[in-house]
Structures are given as C-alpha cells and as structure tokens.
C-alpha positions in Angstrom: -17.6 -6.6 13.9 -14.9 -4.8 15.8 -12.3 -8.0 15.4 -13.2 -7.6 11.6 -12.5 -4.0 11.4 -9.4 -4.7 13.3 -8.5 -7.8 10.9 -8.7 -4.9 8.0 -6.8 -2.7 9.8 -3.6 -5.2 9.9 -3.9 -5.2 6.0 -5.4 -9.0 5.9 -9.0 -7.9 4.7 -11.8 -9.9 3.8 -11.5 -12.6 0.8 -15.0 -12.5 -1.6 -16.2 -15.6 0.2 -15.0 -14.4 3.7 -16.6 -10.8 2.8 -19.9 -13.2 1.7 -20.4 -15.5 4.9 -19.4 -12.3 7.6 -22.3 -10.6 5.5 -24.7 -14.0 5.9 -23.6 -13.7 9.5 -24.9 -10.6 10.6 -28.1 -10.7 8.2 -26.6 -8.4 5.4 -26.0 -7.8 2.5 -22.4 -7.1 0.4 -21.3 -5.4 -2.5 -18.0 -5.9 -3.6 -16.8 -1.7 -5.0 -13.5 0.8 -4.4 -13.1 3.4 -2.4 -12.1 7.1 -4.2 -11.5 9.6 -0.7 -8.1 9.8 -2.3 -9.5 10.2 -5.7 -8.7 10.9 -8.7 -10.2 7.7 -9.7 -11.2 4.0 -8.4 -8.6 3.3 -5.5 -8.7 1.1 -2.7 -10.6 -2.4 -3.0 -13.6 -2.3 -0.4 -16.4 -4.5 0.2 -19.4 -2.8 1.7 -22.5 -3.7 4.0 -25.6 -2.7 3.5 -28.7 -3.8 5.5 -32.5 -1.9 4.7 -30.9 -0.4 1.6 -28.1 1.4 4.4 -24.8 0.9 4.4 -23.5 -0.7 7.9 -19.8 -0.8 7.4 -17.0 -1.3 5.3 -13.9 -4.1 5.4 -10.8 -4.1 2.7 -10.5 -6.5 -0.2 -8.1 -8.7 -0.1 -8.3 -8.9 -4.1 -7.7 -5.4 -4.5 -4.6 -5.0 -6.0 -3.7 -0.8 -4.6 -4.6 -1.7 -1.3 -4.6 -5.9 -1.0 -7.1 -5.9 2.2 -6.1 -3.1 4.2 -8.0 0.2 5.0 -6.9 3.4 6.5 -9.1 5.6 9.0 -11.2 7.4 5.4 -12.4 4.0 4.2 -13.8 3.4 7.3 -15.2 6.4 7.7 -17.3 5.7 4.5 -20.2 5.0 6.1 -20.5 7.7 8.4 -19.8 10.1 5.7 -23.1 8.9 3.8 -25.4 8.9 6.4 -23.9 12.3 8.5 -26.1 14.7 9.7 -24.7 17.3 8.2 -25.3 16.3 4.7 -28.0 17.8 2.6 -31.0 15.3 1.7 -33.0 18.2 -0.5 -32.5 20.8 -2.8 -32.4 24.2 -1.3 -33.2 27.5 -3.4 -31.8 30.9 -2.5 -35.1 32.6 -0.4 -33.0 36.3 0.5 -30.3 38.2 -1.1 -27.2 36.7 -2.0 -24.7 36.4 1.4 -27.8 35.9 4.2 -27.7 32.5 3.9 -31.6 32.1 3.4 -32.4 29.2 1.5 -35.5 27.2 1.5 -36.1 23.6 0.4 -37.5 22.4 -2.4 -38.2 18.7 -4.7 -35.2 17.5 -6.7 -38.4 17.5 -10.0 -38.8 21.1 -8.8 -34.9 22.0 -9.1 -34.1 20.2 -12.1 -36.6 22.2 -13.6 -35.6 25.7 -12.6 -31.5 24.4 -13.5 -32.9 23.0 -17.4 -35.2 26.4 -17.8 -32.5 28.8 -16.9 -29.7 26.9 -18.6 -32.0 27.0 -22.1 -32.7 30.3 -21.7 -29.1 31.4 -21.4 -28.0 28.9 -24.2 -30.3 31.0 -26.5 -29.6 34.4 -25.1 -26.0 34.1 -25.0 -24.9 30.9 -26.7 -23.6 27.4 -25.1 -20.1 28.6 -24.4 -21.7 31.0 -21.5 -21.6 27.9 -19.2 -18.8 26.6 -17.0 -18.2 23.6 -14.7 -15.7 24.2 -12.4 -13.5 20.9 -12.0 -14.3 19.4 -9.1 -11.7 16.7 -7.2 -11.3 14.5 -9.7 -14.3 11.5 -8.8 -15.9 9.5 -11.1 -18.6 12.1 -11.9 -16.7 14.4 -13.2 -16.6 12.7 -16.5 -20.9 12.9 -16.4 -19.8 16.8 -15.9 -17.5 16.6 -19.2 -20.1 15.2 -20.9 -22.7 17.4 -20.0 -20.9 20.3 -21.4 -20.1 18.5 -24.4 -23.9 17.6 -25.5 -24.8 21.6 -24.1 -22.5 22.7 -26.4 -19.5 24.2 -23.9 -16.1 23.8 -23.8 -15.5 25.6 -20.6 -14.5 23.2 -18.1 -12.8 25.7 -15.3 -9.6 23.4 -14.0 -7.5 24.1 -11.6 -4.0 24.3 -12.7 -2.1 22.9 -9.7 -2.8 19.5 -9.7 -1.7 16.5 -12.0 -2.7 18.1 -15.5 0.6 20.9 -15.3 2.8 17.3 -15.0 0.9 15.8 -17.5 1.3 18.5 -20.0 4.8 19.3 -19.3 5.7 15.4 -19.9 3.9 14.8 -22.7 5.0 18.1 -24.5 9.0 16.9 -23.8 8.9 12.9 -23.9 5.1 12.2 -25.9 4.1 10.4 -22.9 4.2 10.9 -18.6 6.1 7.3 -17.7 5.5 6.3 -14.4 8.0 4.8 -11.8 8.0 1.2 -11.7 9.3 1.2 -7.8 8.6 -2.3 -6.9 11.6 -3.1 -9.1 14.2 -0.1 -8.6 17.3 -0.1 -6.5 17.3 3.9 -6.8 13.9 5.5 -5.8 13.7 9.9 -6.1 10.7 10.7 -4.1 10.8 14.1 -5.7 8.1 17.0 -4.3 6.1 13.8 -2.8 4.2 12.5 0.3 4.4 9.1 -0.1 2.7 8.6 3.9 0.6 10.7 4.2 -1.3 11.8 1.0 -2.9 9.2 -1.5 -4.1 5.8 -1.1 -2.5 4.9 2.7 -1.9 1.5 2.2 -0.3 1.1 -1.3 2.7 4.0 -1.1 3.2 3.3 2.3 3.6 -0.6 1.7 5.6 0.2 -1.6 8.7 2.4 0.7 8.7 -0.5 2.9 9.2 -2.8 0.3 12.0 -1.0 -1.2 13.4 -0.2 1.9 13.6 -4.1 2.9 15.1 -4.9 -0.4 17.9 -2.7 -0.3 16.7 0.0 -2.6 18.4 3.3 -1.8 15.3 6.1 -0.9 16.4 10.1 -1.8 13.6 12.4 -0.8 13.6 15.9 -2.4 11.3 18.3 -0.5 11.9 21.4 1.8 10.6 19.7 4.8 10.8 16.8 7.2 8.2 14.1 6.8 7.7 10.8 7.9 8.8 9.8 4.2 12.2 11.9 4.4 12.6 10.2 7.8 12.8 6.8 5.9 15.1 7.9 3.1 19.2 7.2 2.9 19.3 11.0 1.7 17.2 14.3 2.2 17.6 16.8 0.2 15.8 19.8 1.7 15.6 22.4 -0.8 14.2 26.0 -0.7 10.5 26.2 -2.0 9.8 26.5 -5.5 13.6 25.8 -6.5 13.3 22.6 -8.3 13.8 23.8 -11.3 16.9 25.0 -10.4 18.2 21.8 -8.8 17.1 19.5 -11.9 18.7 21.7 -14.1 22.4 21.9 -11.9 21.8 17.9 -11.6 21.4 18.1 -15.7 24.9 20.0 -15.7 26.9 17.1 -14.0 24.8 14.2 -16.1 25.8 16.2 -19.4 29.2 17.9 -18.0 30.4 14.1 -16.8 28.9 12.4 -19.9 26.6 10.1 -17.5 24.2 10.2 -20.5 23.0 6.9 -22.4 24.6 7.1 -25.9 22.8 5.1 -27.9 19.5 6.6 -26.4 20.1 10.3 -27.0 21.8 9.9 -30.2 18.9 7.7 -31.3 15.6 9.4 -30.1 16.7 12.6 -28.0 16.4 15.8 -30.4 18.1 18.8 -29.9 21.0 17.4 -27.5 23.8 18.9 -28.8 22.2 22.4 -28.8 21.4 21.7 -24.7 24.5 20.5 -24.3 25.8 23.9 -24.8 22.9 25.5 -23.2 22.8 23.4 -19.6 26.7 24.6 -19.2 26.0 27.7 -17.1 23.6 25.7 -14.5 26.3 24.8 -12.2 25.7 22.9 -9.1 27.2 25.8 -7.1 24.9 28.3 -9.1 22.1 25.6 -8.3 23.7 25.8 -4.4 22.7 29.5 -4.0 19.1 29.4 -5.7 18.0 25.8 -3.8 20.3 25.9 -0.6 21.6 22.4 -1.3 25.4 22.0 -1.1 26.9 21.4 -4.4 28.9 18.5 -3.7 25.5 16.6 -3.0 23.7 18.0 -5.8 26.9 16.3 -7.8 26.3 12.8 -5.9 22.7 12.6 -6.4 22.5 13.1 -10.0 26.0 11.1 -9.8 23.8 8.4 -8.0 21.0 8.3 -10.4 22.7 8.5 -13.0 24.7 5.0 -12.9 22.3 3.5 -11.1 20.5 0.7 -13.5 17.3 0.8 -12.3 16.8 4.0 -11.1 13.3 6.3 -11.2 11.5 9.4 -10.1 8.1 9.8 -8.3 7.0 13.5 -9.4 4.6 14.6 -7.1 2.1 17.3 -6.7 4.1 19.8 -5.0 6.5 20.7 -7.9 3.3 21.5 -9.8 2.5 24.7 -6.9 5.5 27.0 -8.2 5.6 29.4 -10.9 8.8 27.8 -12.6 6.6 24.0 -12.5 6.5 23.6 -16.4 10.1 24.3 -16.6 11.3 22.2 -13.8 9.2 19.0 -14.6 10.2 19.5 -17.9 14.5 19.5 -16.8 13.4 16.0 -14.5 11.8 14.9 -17.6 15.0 15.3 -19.7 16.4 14.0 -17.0 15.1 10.7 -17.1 15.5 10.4 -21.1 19.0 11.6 -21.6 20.4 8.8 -18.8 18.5 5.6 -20.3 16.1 6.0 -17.4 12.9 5.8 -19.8 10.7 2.8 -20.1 12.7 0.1 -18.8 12.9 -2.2 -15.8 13.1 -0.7 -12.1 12.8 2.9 -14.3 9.7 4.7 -15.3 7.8 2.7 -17.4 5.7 4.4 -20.6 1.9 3.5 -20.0 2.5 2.8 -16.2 2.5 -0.1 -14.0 -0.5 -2.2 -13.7 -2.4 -0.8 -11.0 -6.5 -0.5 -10.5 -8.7 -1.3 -13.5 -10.8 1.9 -14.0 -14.1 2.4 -14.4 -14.7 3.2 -18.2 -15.3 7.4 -18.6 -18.6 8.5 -19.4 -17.0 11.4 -21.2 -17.6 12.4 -24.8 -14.7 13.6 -26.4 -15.5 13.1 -29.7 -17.9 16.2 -29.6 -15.2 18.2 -28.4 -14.5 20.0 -31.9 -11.7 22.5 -33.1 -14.4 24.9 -33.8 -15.8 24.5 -29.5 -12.3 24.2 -28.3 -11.4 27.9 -30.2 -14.4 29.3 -27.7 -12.3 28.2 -24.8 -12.8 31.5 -22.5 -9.3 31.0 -20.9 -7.3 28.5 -22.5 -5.4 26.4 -19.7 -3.6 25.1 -22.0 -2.2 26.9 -25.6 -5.2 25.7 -28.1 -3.5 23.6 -30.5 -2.8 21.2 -27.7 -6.1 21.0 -26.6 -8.7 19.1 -25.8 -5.8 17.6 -23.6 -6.4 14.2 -21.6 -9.6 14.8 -19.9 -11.0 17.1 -22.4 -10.8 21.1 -23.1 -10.4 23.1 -20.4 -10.0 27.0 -19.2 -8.2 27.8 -16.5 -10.5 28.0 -13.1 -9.8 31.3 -12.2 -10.0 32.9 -15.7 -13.9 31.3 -15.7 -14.5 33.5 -13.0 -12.3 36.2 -14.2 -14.5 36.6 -17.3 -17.7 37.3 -14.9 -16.4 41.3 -14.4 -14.2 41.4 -17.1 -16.3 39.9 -19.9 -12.9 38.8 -21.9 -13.4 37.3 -24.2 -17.1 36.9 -23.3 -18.6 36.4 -20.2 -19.5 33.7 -18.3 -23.2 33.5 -18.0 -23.8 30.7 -15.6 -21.3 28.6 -13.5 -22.1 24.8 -12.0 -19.8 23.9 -9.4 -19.9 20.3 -8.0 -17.2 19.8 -4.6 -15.5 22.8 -5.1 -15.2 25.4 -3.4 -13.6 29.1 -5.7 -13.7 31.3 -2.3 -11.3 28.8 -0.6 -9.5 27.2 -3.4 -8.4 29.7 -5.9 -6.6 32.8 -6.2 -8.3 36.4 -5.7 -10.2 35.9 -3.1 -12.0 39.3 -3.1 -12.2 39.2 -7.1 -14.1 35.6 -6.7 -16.6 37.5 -4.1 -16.9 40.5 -6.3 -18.0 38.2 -9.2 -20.6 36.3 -7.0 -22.1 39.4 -6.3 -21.8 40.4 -10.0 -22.7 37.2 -11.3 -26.1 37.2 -13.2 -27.7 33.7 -11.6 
C-alpha cells in the first residue's frame, strides 16, 4: 500500500484496471469518484477503497483530467477525515442555555422532526422568506440547500461576498460573460491576486506554471507578497494591498494613451470607448506609482508587455475580490482584456472556459426562483434586477444576520447553516454574538 501511495504521489496514479486488480489484491472494493477539499465543485480524479462498507484509502486517477493521477497531502487524508474521532455521528439538541455548551444526543427521526415542526410553524407565523441558509464552501450540497429554499418558499440564501461571485458579477456586468485563461497555450501568463501553489487543486496549477515555464511562456505575478509562485515568475510586481484598481487602471492609460488597443475589436463590439478614452487620461502610471508603490516605468512595460503579446491572458484570483474597490478593479482588468484583442482567442481567455472537470449536474431549482421571491430578498447581494445571478438569489451573509436585531426589512426568523462558521468568517463579530443571543431559535 505504501509503494502505491507513493506511486500517486509522483503523479503516476492508478489506471481503472490498475485501481481494479490493486483492489482484488488486498480483498476490497473500488469506486471510481473526485475529490472536492478544494471545492467549489468536482476536482481531483480519485479512486477510493472501501472494505466492510469503510473506506481504507485513496490513490489518484490517472483519467482524471485536473489532476491526471496525482494527489496532494488533502486527498489522502480523505479517509481519515471520514472516519475521525472528532466527527459527530448523532444529532445533538441544545440541553442548557445558549453559550454552555450543553447539548445532548438525540435520533436523526427525532431531529428531522423538531427542524420540519419548527420550520412550518414559522413559515405560517411569519412567511417563507423568514428562513436563511447561510452559503456554505461551495460542495456539491449546497445546490440540495438552494433547492430547499426554493420548494420552502425563500430566497434568502446568505453568501458571502468575497469569494468568486464579486468576479463573476463584475465580468459578466462589463464583457456578458467571465472568460477564462487558456494557459496551456499562452506565451504571456498575469497571475494577477493568485496562489497558483498553494491554494486550489495542488496538482493541476502547479503542473500548468511548470508547463508554461518549460515552454518559454513569460510568468508576471501581481500580488503584494512573495510566494512560491512569484518566485517562479520573469516579473513580480508587488503592489500595496487593495491597489489593484489603481494599477489596472494606470496600465489602461498606456494601452489607450499608446494606442496598443485592437481596432477592429473595439470599434466593432466595445461601447462607450471614445467616452473612456477621455476618461482613463488622468490615471497615469506615475499617479498609479503613488497609490500601488510600483514604479511607473514597469507599470508602462507590463501593460506594454501584454499588450503586444499574441497570446497573452489573466488569471484573476480571489484576492482582488477582498478590497473595497474589487468591482471597480476587476471590472478595469476586464476592459483590459477586451480593448487589446485579448478576449476569446487562442493562448487568451477563452469565453465558456477551457475543458476541465465534467461536473456533477446541480440539483438546484432555479426555475422557482420568481421575480416576485427574488423582490423579498432581505439584503440584496446583488442590485435585484440582476438577480437570481449564477447560483441563484442571494442576500448578502452578514445582512441575514443583520436583520436578526435590526428587523430591516423583516427579520430573519430562523437561520440553517451547513460548514460555516458567522463568528469566524464574517464581519461584526460582536453583532453576530449579539444576534445569537437575540435570535428566536
């Protein structure tokens, strides 16, 4: 088992048939799945072991096409996060007041019960839109959550606005779409606000830098610190937090300033130009020098360097969504990549993506998601005429819990919230505790 493991480790993995006869080896038995740790959906490829209805180990796929066999240190740790200890293996009801801990066990028949009863009575006491779900991390049962709320007759689904969905928005409301980098073909990658080593699938990003790197593909990382990632790159640009905005825009004023833009492109879908022509003037890379700290001259050379570089694209990541100017400066990067002929084409970034992972197909139902639910929204996340966005209507997390003390619009009644955690993960710390104690279940 342990030259296995090790045989994953190197990235080789386990074919079907291999996966099948190491299984008819050891007396067990294998089922061929993905691994989600990174989230937000299927990932990794993983065949896993089971033997007495328990799962033994795990080895990579070599069919999977994100991770092609290999297997970092949380897929192998699949099995021992199943079957820890520490994990609850019952339902456990409050026994003492709220804050001492006392709980006592009780049948999953017994809590299903006491959920449905008090959810029913609430729904007729208050109306449906009294309960939330706060968004967990994004696993495939969040779209049994959506769904849920849907058939109960709620569109408050509490997300969190600093991850993925402030891109999403931000790119769809200036280019109709959020195009994805097609690295494995560019000879100009931006690893903008990204962790290409150390956060997300660990064999895929990892593999795709090394790639490029091997190829001759030039690498710019844009974040404020060193990482293994920004070790790799030809250029670093280490900016001051939460300035991004300010360097996409000052990159915008030598595109537009130099005419570096693609003609044809611009005068035949961009709308508007001539008007941010004008407007992108005072944005000067040495007025972009004092907000971000980055010298001028290489604010110039980058944009300089994307610009005429064929096959040149992006790869946003989280961290440009954690600032309060995110909207503004993904939609500048966005702009970006339209006005210089960057958009959907070889080596670029690509509308509808690059193949990746089949997914699993949602269990969500969005057709029951009407205008007249989605105008009950307790805190829009999003402006309402744009909603239900991708995954569904949704209020902002912290507004959900707002509304407990506040009771504006309404309040929430009743909260269900599946791997997430409001007193670490949110704002307000003391205003989420005040609300426990406030809350009425």
């Amino acid at each position: 088992m342990i030259q296995n493991n090790e045989r994953c480790a190197a990235g080789a993995g386990f074919t079907y048939e291999q996966a099948r006869a190491s299984a008819k080896a050891a007396g067990e038995h294998v089922v061929p799945t993905f691994c989600s740790m990174c989230g937000p959906t299927a990932g990794c490829g993983v065949f896993a072991f089971t033997k007495n209805g328990k799962m033994t180990r795990v080895a990579g796929m070599a069919e999977g096409q994100r991770n092609q066999g290999g297997l970092c240190a949380k897929g192998f740790a699949a099995p021992g996060w199943l079957h820890s200890p520490d994990r609850l293996k019952t339902p456990l009801m409050r026994a003492g007041e709220r804050g001492e801990g006392k709980f006592k066990p009780i049948t999953w028949d017994e809590a299903i019960k006491a959920i449905a009863d008090k959810l029913l009575e609430q729904k007729r006491k208050y109306g449906p839109e009294s309960l939330a779900v706060l968004s967990p991390a994004h696993r495939n049962y969040k779209s049994l959550f959506l769904r849920f709320l849907a058939v109960h007759g709620s569109p408050n689904h509490g997300h969190s606005g600093i991850c993925a969905l402030q891109r999403a928005f931000a790119f769809h409301y200036t280019l109709g779409c959020q195009p994805q980098p097609d690295t494995n073909k560019s000879d100009l990658i931006i690893y903008w606000a990204r962790q290409v080593i150390l956060s997300g699938p660990a064999t895929m990003q990892p593999r795709e830098l090394v790639a490029a790197k091997k190829r001759g593909a030039r690498i710019v990382a844009i974040k404020p610190s060193m990482e293994p990632d920004a070790g790799m790159a030809d250029v670093w640009l280490p900016l001051r937090p939460g300035t991004d905005a300010a360097l996409a825009l000052a990159m915008l004023h030598t595109v537009v300033g130099e005419d570096l833009i693609d003609r044809d492109f611009v005068r035949d879908w961009c709308y508007g130009y001539d008007e941010f022509k004008e407007h992108i003037r005072q944005y000067t890379p040495e007025w972009g020098e004092r907000i971000t700290g980055v010298p001028a001259r290489q604010i110039t050379d980058i944009a300089r360097l994307y610009a005429t570089t064929k096959a040149a694209s992006i790869d946003l990541g989280n961290g440009v969504e954690h600032t309060p100017s995110s909207n503004d400066a993904i939609r500048a990067i966005a702009i970006l990549i339209a006005i210089t002929g960057h958009l959907d084409k070889p080596g670029c970034n690509l509308i509808g993506g690059t193949p990746d992972v089949i997914q699993p197909r949602p269990d969500s139902r969005p057709d029951l998601f009407t205008r007249e639910l989605v105008d009950k929204l307790v805190g829009p996340e999003f402006p309402p005429a744009f909603q239900p966005f991708l995954e569904g209507p949704a209020s902002a997390y912290y507004r959900v819990l707002e509304s407990v003390l506040t009771e504006k619009p309404y309040p929430i009644r009743a909260i269900i919230a599946p791997g997430t955690q409001p007193l670490a993960s949110t704002r307000g710390t003391k205003n989420v505790a005040l609300e426990y104690n406030n809350s009425r279940q």
